[in-house]
C-alpha positions in Angstrom: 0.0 0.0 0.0 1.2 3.5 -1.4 0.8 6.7 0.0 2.1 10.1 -1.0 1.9 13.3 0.8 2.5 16.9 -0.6 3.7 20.1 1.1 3.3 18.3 4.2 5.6 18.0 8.1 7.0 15.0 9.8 4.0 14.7 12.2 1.5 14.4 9.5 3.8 11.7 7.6 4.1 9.6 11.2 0.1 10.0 11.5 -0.2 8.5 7.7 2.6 5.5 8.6 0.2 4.5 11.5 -2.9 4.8 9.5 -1.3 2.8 6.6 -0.5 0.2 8.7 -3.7 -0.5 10.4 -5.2 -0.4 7.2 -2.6 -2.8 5.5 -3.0 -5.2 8.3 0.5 -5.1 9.3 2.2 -4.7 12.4 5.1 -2.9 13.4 6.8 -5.5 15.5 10.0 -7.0 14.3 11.8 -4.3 12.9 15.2 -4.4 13.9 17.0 -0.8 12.8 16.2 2.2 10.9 18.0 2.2 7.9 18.8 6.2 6.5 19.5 6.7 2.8 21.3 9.8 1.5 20.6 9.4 -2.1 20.1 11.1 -5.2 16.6 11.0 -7.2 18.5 9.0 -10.2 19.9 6.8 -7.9 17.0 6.5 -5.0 15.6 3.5 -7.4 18.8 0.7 -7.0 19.1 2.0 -4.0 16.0 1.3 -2.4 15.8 -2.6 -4.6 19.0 -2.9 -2.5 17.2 -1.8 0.7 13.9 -4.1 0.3 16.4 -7.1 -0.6 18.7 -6.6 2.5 15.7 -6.2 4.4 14.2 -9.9 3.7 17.3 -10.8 6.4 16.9 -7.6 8.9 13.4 -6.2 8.7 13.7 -2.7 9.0 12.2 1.1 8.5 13.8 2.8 5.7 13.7 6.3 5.3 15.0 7.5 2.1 16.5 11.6 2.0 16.2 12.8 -1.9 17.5 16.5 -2.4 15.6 18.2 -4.7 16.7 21.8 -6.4 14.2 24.7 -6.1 13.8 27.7 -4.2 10.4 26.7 -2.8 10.4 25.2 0.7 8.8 21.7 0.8 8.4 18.8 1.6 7.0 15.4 -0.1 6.1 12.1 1.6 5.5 8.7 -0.3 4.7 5.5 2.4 4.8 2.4 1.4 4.1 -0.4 3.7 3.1 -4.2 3.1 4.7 -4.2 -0.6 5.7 -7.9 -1.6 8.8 -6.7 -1.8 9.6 -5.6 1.3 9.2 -6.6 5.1 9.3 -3.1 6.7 8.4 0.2 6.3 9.4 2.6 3.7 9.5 6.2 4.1 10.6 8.4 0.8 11.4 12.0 1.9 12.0 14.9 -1.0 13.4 18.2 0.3 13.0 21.2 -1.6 14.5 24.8 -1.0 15.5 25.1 2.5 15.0 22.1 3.8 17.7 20.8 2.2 20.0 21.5 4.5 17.9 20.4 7.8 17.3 16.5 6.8 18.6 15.9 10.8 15.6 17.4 12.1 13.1 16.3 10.1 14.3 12.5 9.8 14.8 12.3 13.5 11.3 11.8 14.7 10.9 9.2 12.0 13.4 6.9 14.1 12.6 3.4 15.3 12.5 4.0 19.2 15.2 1.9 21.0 17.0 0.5 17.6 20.3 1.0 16.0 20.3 3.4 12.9 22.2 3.0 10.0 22.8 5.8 7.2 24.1 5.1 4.0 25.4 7.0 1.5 25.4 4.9 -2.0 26.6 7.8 -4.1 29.1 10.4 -3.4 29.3 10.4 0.5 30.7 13.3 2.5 34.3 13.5 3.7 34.5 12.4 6.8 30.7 10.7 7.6 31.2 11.4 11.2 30.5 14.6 11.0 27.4 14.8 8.2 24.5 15.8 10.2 22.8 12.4 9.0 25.9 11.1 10.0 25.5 12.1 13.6 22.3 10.1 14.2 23.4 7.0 13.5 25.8 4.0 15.0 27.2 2.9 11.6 28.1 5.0 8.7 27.9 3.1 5.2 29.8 5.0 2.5 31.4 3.3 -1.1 34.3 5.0 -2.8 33.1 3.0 -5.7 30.8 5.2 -6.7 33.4 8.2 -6.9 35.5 8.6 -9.8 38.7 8.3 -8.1 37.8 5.7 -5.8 41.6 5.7 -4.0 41.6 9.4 -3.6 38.1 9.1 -1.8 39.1 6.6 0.2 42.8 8.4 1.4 40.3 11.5 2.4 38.2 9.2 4.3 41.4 7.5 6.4 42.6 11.0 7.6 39.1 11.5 8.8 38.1 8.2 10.4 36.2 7.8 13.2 34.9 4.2 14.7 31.7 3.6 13.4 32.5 4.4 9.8 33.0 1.8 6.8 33.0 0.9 3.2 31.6 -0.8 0.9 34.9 -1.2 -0.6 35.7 -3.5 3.1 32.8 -5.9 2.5 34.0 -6.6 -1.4 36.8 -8.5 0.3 35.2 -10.5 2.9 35.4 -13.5 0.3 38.9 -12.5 -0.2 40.5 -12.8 3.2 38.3 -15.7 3.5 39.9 -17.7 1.5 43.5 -16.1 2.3 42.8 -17.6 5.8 41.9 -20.8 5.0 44.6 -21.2 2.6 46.9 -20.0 5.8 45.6 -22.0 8.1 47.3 -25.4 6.6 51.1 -26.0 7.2 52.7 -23.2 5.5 56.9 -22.1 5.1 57.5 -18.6 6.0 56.2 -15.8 3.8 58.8 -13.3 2.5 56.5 -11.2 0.3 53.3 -10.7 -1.8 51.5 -9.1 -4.6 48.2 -7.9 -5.2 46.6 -7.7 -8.7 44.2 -5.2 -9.5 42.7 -2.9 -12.2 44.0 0.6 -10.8 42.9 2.6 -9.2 40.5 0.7 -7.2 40.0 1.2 -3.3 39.1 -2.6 -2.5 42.5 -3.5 -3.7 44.6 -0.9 -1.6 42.8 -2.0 1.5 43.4 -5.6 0.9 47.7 -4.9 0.2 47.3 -2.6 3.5 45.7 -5.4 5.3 48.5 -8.3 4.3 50.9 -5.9 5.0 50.5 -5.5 8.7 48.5 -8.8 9.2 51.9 -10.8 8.0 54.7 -8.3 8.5 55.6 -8.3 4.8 56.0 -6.4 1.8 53.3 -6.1 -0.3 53.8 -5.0 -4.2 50.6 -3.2 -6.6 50.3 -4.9 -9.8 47.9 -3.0 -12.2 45.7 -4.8 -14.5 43.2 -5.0 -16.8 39.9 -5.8 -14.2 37.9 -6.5 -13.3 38.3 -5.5 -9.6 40.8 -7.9 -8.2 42.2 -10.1 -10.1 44.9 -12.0 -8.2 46.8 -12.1 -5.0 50.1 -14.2 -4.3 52.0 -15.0 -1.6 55.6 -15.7 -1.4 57.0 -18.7 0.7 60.6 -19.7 1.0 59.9 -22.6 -1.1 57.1 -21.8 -2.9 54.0 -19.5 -3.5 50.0 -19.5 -2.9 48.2 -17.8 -5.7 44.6 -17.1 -6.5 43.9 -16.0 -9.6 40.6 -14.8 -10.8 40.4 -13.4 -14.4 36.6 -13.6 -15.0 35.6 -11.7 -11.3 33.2 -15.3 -11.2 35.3 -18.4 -10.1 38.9 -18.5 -8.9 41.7 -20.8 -8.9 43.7 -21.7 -5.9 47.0 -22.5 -6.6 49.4 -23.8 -4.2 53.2 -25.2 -5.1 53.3 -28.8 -4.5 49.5 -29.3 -4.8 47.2 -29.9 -7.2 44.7 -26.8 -8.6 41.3 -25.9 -7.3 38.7 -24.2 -8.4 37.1 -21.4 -6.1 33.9 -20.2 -6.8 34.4 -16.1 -5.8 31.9 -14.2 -7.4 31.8 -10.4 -7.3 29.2 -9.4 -5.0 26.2 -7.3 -5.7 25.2 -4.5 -3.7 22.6 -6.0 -1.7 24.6 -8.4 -0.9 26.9 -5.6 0.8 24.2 -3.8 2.3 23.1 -7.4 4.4 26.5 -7.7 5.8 27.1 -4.6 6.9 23.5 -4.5 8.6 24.5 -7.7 10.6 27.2 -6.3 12.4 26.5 -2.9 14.0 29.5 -1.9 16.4 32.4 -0.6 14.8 34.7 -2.9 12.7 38.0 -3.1 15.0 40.5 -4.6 11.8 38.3 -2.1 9.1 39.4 0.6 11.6 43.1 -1.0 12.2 43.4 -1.0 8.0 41.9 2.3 7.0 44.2 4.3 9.4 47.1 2.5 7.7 46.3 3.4 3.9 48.5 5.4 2.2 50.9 5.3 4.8 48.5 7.0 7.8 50.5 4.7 10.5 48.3 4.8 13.7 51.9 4.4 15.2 52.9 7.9 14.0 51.9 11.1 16.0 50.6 12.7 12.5 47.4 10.1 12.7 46.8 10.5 16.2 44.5 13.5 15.0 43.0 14.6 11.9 40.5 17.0 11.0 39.9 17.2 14.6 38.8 13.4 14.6 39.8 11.1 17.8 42.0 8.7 16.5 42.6 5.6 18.6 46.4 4.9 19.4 47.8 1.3 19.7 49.9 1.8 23.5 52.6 0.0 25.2 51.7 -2.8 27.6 51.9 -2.2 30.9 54.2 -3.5 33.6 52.4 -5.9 35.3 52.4 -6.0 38.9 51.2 -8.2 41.8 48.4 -7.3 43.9 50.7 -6.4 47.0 52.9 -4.3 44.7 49.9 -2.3 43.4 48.0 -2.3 46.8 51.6 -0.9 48.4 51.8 2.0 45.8 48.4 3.3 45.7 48.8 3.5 50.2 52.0 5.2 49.7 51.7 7.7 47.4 50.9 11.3 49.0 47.5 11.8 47.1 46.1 8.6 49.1 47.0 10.1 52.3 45.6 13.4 51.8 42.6 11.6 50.0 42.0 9.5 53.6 42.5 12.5 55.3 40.2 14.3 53.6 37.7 11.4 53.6 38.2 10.9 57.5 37.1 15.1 57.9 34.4 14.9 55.4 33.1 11.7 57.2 33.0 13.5 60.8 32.0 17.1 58.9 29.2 14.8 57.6 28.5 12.9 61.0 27.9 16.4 62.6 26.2 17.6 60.1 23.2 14.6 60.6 23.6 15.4 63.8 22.5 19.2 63.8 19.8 18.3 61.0 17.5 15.9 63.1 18.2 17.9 66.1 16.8 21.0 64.1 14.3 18.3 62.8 13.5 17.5 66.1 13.1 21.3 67.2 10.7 21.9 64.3 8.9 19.0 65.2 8.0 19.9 68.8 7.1 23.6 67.3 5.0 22.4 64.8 3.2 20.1 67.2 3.6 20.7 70.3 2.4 18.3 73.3 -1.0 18.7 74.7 -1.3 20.0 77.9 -2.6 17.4 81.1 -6.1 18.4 81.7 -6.7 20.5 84.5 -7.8 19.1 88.0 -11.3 20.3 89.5 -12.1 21.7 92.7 -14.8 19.1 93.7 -11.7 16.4 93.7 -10.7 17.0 96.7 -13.5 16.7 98.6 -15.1 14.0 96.7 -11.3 11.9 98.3 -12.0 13.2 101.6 -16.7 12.2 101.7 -14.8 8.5 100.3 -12.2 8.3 103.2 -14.6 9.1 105.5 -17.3 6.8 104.2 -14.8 3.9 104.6 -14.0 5.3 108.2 -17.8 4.9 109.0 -18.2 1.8 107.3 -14.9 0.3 109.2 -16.3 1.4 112.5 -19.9 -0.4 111.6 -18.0 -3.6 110.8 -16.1 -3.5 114.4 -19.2 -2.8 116.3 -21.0 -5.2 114.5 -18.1 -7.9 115.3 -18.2 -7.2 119.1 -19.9 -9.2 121.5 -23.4 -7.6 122.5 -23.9 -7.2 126.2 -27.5 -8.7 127.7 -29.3 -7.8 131.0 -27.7 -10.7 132.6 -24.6 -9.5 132.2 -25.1 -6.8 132.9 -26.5 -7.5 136.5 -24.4 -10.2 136.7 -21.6 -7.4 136.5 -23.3 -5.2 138.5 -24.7 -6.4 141.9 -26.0 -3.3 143.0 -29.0 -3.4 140.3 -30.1 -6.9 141.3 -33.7 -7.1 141.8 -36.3 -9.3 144.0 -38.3 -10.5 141.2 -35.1 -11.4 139.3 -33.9 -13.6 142.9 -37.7 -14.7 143.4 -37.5 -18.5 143.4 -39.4 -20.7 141.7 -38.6 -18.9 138.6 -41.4 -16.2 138.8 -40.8 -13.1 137.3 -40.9 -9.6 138.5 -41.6 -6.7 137.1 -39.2 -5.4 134.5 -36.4 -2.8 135.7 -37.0 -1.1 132.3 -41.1 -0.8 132.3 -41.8 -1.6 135.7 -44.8 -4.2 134.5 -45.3 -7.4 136.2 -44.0 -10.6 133.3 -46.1 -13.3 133.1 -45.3 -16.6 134.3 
């Protein structure tokens, strides 16, 4: 499904992706990267073929940046998304007048959230990538000194500029190269004096592949111009004989090794899709890439001219170090004035700290009791007092009515019987008959 949008912004051509996608029925999971392309409009065709092709192995969202000359500022938007030639999104950008020279901020928030991005340039790329404002968005930077017209002199511009992160197409032509160059090392070989690689001139693959033997097996490494195409041979030198591989056609190779019989190789040249896969698998920088460009043309990271160019970082082989045991190490770092004053200075700003707590949550504490202060015991009445005193005396009284009631009573015979003097004749009457009462004075009856 094809959608194109005129005169529009990047927030309208984000709002037309997601609509194009619900309404393709296809879902935005499993892309990988976002894929940038720097391209002209004659070129944005083969460029884009290679794009959908690389992405059948790493799904992706390609945004394609086509410069456009006029004076009016605008921009076009075509989206394609579910094509049967492609397993990601495509994004076609065409910048007229002044936007031009802001592709940064108008590709930005077209970015696959939380994925790598990749920019490549498959025309005339910029000097030194690393500094393109394209080139500042992305991880990897893809150029190919192929596709200039002096494809050494491109590349020696590119080495004095070189930052991690950057490559060439020119690289991944030689990936079947070195292949085989390793394999045919890896059996028992005499010890190489020299080699020779063959080559139309002119061509960047080849001067990156002498570079590479040359400080990969210490020896010299002669140029031999020929006819094409690309590479057509590369031999090393033993002390008793020679490996060559020979490939006259740029389709299959012949491996020839002294004392051996010949093979056949099959070493096809490699198209650009092919390329563009390869570098797309790997995206951290290329450690030998990186070790070989800064050696072209005689840019020897070793040398204090290469440690910076163009005001690019350059990254300097350095000496090992002496190694030490753990006591020697441990013993040294102790010793050494700057530890002291360093534990002095710790052991201050440990008790500077300590106090420092201290006076906080006592001003904490301070606030605190301000803030909230404790409520006040409640006030003690008047009647208390006497209530204590009516309930100490009622237990008095009812203390005093428990002894009386405890005691032993005292009757009228004991009472006489203590007291002679109030005996009466009725009470001493014999017989048992009863006098008259000493209370009332009446007569009891018998």
């Amino acid at each position: 499904m094809r959608v194109e949008l005129h005169d529009t912004k990047s927030s309208a051509i984000l709002t037309a992706l997601t609509a194009t996608r619900h309404r393709s029925g296809t879902a935005s999971l499993g892309m990988v990267l976002t894929l940038v392309i720097d391209v002209d409009e004659s070129e944005h065709h083969d460029a884009l073929q290679a794009a959908c092709s690389a992405a059948r192995e790493h799904p992706c969202r390609t945004v394609t940046v086509i410069r456009r000359p006029g004076h009016t500022t605008r921009l076009d938007a075509e989206i394609r998304v579910g094509d049967d030639d492609s397993l990601g999104e495509i994004i076609v950008l065409r910048l007229y007048g002044a936007l031009r020279e802001q592709a940064d901020s108008i590709v930005l928030p077209m970015l696959l959230p939380d994925a790598p991005v990749l920019v490549w340039w498959p025309g005339v790329g910029p000097a030194i990538p690393a500094q393109d404002a394209l080139g500042l968005l992305a991880q990897r930077r893809v150029t190919d000194a192929a596709a200039s017209s002096r494809p050494a002199t491109a590349l020696k511009i590119r080495s004095q500029g070189h930052t991690p992160g950057d490559t060439d197409l020119a690289w991944s032509r030689l990936t079947p190269w070195r292949t085989l160059l390793a394999a045919a090392l890896d059996q028992p070989t005499d010890t190489l004096i020299g080699a020779a690689v063959s080559a139309e001139r002119n061509n960047a693959s080849a001067e990156l592949l002498a570079t590479w033997l040359e400080y990969r097996l210490d020896v010299p490494v002669q140029r031999r111009p020929t006819k094409g195409p690309g590479i057509t041979g590369v031999q090393l030198l033993t002390e008793h004989g020679e490996i060559t591989i020979t490939r006259p056609d740029g389709r299959l190779a012949t491996l020839i090794r002294t004392g051996q019989p010949n093979r056949a190789v099959a070493l096809p040249r490699r198209s650009t899709d092919e390329l563009l896969a390869e570098e797309l698998r790997r995206l951290d920088p290329d450690d030998v890439y990186n070790e070989t460009i800064r050696r072209v043309f005689g840019a020897d990271p070793g040398t204090d001219d290469a440690d910076t160019v163009s005001g690019v970082h350059r990254l300097v082989p350095r000496a090992a170090p002496v190694r030490k045991s753990a006591a020697a190490i441990a013993a040294d770092i102790a010793d050494t004035p700057a530890a002291r004053r360093a534990s002095r200075a710790s052991s201050s700003g440990k008790a500077t700290q300590t106090t420092q707590t201290a006076r906080a949550k006592a001003s904490h504490r301070i606030a605190t009791d301000v803030a909230n202060p404790p409520a006040p015991p409640p006030p003690r009445s008047s009647t208390s007092a006497s209530t204590l005193e009516r309930r100490a005396a009622a237990k008095a009284a009812a203390a005093a009515a428990t002894a009386q009631s405890t005691a032993p009573k005292r009757t009228a015979k004991t009472a006489v019987a203590k007291n002679p003097a109030k005996r009466t004749p009725a009470n001493d009457a014999p017989g048992g008959a009863k006098g008259t009462s000493p209370t009332t004075g009446a007569r009891s009856r018998g």
